[in-house]
C-alpha positions in Angstrom: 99.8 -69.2 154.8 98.2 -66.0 155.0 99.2 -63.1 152.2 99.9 -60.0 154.8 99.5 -56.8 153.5 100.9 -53.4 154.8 100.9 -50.2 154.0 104.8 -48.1 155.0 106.3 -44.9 154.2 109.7 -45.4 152.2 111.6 -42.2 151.0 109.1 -39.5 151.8 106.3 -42.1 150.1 103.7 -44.2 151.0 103.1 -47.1 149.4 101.5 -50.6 149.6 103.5 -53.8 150.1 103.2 -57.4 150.6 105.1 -58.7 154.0 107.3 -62.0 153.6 109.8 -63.1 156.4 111.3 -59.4 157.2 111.5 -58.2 154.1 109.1 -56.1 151.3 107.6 -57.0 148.2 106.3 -53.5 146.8 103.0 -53.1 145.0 102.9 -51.1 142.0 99.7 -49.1 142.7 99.0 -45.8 143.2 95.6 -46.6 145.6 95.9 -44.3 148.3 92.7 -45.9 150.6 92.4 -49.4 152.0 89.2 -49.7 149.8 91.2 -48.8 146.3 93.9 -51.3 146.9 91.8 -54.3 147.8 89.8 -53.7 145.0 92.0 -52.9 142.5 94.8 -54.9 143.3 93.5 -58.1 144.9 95.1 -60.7 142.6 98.4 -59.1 142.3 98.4 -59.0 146.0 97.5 -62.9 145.8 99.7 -63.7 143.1 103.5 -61.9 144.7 105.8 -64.5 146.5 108.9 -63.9 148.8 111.4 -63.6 145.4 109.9 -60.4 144.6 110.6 -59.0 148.5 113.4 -56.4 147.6 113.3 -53.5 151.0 113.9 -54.9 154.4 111.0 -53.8 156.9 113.7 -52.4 159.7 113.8 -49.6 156.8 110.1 -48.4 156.9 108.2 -46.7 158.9 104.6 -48.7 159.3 101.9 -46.9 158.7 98.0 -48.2 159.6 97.2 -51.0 156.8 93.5 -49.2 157.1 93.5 -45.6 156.3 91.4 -43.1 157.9 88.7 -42.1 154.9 87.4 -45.7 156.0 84.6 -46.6 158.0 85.4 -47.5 161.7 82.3 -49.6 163.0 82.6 -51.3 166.3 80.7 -53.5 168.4 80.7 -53.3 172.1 79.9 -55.8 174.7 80.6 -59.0 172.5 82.5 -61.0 174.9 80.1 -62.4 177.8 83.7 -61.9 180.2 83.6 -58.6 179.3 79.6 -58.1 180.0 79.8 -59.7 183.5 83.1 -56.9 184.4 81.1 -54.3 183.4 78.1 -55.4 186.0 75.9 -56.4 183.0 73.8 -60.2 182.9 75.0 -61.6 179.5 72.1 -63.6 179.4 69.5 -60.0 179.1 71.4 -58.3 176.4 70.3 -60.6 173.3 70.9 -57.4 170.4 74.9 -56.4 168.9 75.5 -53.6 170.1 76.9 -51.1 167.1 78.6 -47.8 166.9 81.4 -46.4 165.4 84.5 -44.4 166.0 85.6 -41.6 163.7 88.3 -42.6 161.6 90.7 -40.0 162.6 91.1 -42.1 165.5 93.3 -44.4 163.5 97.0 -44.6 164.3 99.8 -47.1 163.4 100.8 -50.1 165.4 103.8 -48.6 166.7 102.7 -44.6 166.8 102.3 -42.7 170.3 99.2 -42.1 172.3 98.0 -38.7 173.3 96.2 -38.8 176.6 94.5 -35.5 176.5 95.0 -33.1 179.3 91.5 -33.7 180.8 91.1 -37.3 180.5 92.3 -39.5 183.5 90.6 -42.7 183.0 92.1 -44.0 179.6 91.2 -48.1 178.9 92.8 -50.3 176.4 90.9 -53.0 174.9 92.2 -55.5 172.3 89.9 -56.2 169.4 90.0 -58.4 166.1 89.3 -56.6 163.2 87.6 -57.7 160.2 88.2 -55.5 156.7 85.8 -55.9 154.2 86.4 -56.9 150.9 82.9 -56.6 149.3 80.0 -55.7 151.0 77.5 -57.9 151.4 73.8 -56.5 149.5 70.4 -55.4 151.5 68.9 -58.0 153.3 71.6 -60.8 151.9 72.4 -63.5 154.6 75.9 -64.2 155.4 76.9 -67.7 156.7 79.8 -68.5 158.2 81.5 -70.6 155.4 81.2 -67.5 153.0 83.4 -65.2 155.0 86.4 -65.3 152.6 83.9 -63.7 150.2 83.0 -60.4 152.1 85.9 -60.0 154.1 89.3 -59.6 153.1 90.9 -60.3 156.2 91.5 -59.8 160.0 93.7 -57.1 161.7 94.9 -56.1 165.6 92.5 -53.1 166.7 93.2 -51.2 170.1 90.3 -49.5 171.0 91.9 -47.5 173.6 88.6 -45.4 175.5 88.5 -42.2 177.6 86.1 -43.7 180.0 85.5 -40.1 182.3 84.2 -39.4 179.0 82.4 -42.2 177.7 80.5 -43.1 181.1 79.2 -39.9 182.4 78.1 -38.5 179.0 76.7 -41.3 177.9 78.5 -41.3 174.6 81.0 -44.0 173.2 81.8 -42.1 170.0 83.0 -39.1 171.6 85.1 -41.4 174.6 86.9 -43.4 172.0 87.5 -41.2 168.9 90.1 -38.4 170.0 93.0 -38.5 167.5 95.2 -41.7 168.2 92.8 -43.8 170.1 92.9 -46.8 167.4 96.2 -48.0 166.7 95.6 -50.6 164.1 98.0 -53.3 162.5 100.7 -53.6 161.9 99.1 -55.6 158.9 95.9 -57.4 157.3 96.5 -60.8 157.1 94.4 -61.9 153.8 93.2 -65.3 154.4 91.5 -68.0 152.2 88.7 -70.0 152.6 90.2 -72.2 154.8 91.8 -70.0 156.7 88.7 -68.0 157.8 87.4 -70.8 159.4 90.2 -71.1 162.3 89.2 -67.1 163.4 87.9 -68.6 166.4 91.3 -70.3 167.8 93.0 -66.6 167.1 94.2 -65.6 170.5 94.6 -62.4 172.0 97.0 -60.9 174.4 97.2 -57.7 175.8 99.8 -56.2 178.3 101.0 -52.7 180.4 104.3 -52.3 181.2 104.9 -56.3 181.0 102.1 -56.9 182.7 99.3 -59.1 181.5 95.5 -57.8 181.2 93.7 -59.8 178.8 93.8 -62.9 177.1 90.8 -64.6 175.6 90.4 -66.3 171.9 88.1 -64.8 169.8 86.0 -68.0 169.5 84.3 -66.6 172.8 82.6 -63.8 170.7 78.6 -63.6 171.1 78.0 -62.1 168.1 80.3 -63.5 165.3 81.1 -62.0 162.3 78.9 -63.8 159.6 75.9 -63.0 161.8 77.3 -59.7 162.4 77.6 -59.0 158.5 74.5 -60.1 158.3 72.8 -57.6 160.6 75.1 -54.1 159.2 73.8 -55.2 155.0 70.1 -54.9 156.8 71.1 -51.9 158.1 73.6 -49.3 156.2 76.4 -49.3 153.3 79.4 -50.7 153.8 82.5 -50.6 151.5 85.4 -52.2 150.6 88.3 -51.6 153.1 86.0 -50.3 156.5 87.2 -52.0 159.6 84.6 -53.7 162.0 86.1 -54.1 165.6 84.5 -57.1 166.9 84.7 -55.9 170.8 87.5 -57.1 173.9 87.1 -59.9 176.2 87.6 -59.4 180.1 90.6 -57.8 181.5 90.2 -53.9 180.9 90.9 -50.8 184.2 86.4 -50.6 183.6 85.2 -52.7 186.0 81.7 -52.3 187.8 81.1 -51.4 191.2 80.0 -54.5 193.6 75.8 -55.4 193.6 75.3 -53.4 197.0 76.9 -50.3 195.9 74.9 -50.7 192.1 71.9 -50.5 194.2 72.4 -47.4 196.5 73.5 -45.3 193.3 70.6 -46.4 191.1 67.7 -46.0 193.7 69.3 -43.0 196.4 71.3 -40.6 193.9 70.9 -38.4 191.1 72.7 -39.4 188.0 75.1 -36.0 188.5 75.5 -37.4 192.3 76.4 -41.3 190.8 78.8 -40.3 188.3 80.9 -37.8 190.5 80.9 -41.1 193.0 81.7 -43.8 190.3 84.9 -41.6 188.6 86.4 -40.5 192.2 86.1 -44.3 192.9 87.4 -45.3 189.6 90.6 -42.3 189.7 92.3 -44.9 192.3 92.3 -48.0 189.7 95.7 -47.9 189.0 94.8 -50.2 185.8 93.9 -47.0 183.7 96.6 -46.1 181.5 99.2 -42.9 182.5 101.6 -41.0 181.0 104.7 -43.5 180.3 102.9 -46.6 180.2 103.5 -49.1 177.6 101.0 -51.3 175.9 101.7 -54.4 173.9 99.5 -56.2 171.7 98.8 -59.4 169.8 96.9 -61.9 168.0 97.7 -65.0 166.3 97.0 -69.2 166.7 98.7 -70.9 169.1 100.7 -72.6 166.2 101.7 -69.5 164.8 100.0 -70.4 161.3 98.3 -67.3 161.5 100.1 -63.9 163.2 99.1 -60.9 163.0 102.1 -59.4 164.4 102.6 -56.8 167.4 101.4 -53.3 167.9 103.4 -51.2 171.1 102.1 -48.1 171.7 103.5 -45.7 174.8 101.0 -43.0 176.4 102.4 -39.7 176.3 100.9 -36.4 178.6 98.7 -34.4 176.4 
C-alpha cells in the first residue's frame, strides 16, 4: 500500500504527516516546501507505520500537500476525448502541449473557490498529478519502468479555468492562475516500483452538484508521463516537489461549436467578431460553474489499492 503524505495545520502550525486509516503520524521536520520534505525526509516518511498515528485527521485543517514556491507545469490536450470536445483532430496534434500555471493558484482539497466578478465561464477539469522526486538530467531518457525513480508520487489536481479569459486572449496562464484555481490533494500517495506501474487503471471522477461530468482512467493519456519527463529534462529545470498536471479527459462546460458554424467564424468574421459570437453562445451552457455550485473529485483503482482521496470545493461570488 501506498505511504500518503499530507501536509495540515494543527494548533496555529503547519506541519507534515503521514496518513494511516483516519488518523496522523506526525513528521518531525521543519521543511516548510514540498521539495525540502521529500528530500530530506524521504526514508522517515517510508519507514513510519500506523502505531506511530497519534492526532485524528477530523482535528486538522488540510492544507495542499504541494506548496505554492513549487513549480505548477501542466499539459493540455492529453486525452484524445478531450481533443475531439474541443473541435480539434487528435490524429494532427502529434507535440505535448506545455504550460504552466502560477503557483499561487494552489488551494487545498477542501478550500473555497473565488469566481472573480468578471469571469462567467469557469470550467473544472480533473487532472492526475505527478510530484517529482528528483529530476531527471539534460537530455536523460526516462522509461516507463523508472518512474518510481523521478517521481515521488501522484496527487488529485483541479484545474479549474476561466475560459472568457483563456479563449479570447489567447492565454492559458492568465485563464487558469487567479488565486484558488488549483485545488490540490488532499494527499500524495508515494508509491513503489510496483505501484507506479498500475497509474494507468487510476480512475477519475468528477461531479457538480451530484451530477456526473467526467470519468475516464488515466491509461487514456496521449502523452504519458515517462515520455513526458522525458521531453521537460530536454527542455528546463525541474526540482524536487513541482507538480506536473497531466491534462482532463472529456466531460468539461468547453465544448466546440458544430463543423458548419467552425467554418462561417473562421472564413466570414474577424477574430473580435468570432469571439463576441463564441462567449454569448457559450454564456447559455449551464455546465460552467456559478456561484453555489459544488464540485467533487476523485481518483483511485477500481479495487481501492490505491486512493487518492476526495477534494470538494464550493464556488463562491467574487
Amino acid at each position: 500500500m501506498p505511504q500518503y503524505l499530507i501536509r495540515y495545520e494543527h494548533n496555529n502550525h503547519r506541519q507534515w504527516g503521514v496518513l494511516f486509516n483516519g488518523k496522523i503520524a506526525p513528521l518531525q521536520t521543519d521543511a516548510v516546501s514540498t521539495g525540502d520534505v521529500i528530500i530530506e525526509q524521504w526514508q522517515n516518511i517510508l519507514s513510519m507505520n500506523a502505531l506511530q498515528a497519534s492526532i485524528t485527521k477530523g482535528s486538522v485543517k488540510l492544507l495542499s500537500p504541494v506548496t505554492s514556491g513549487q513549480q505548477f507545469i501542466c499539459q493540455g490536450i492529453n486525452y484524445a476525448s478531450h481533443v475531439r470536445e474541443s473541435g480539434l483532430d487528435p490524429t494532427q496534434i502529434p507535440f505535448n502541449t506545455l504550460f504552466t500555471k502560477a503557483g499561487s493558484s494552489i488551494t487545498s482539497a477542501d478550500a473555497p473557490v473565488v469566481r472573480p466578478a468578471h469571469v462567467k465561464l469557469l470550467d473544472y477539469e480533473v487532472e492526475l498529478g505527478l510530484v517529482v522526486r528528483r529530476a531527471p538530467r539534460a537530455g536523460e531518457v526516462v522509461k516507463p519502468d523508472q518512474l518510481h525513480e523521478y517521481l515521488a508520487g501522484i496527487t488529485i489536481v483541479n484545474d479549474l479555468s476561466a475560459r472568457d479569459v483563456q479563449l479570447p486572449q489567447g492565454q492559458f496562464y492568465k485563464g487558469k492562475s487567479y488565486r484558488g484555481f488549483g485545488p490540490v490533494g488532499p494527499i500524495i500517495a508515494l508509491l513503489n516500483d510496483e505501484e507506479w506501474q498500475r497509474w494507468p487503471q487510476l480512475h477519475m471522477h468528477l461531479s457538480v452538484n451530484g451530477q456526473s461530468r467526467q470519468d475516464a482512467y488515466c491509461g487514456e493519456m496521449i502523452h504519458q508521463p515517462a515520455a513526458t519527463l522525458t521531453e521537460l529534462a530536454g527542455l528546463q529545470d525541474i526540482f524536487a516537489g513541482d507538480l506536473i498536471a497531466t491534462g482532463t479527459p472529456a466531460g468539461c462546460a468547453l465544448k466546440a461549436p458544430n463543423k458548419l458554424v467552425m467554418f462561417i467564424v473562421k472564413h466570414f468574421m474577424s477574430d473580435a467578431k468570432k469571439w463576441k459570437l463564441m462567449m454569448k453562445k457559450a454564456a447559455s451552457n449551464p455546465k460552467y460553474l456559478k456561484p453555489g455550485d459544488q464540485l467533487q473529485v476523485s481518483i483511485s483503482t477500481d479495487d481501492g489499492a490505491i486512493d487518492l482521496g476526495r477534494q470538494t470545493s464550493q464556488i463562491i461570488a467574487g
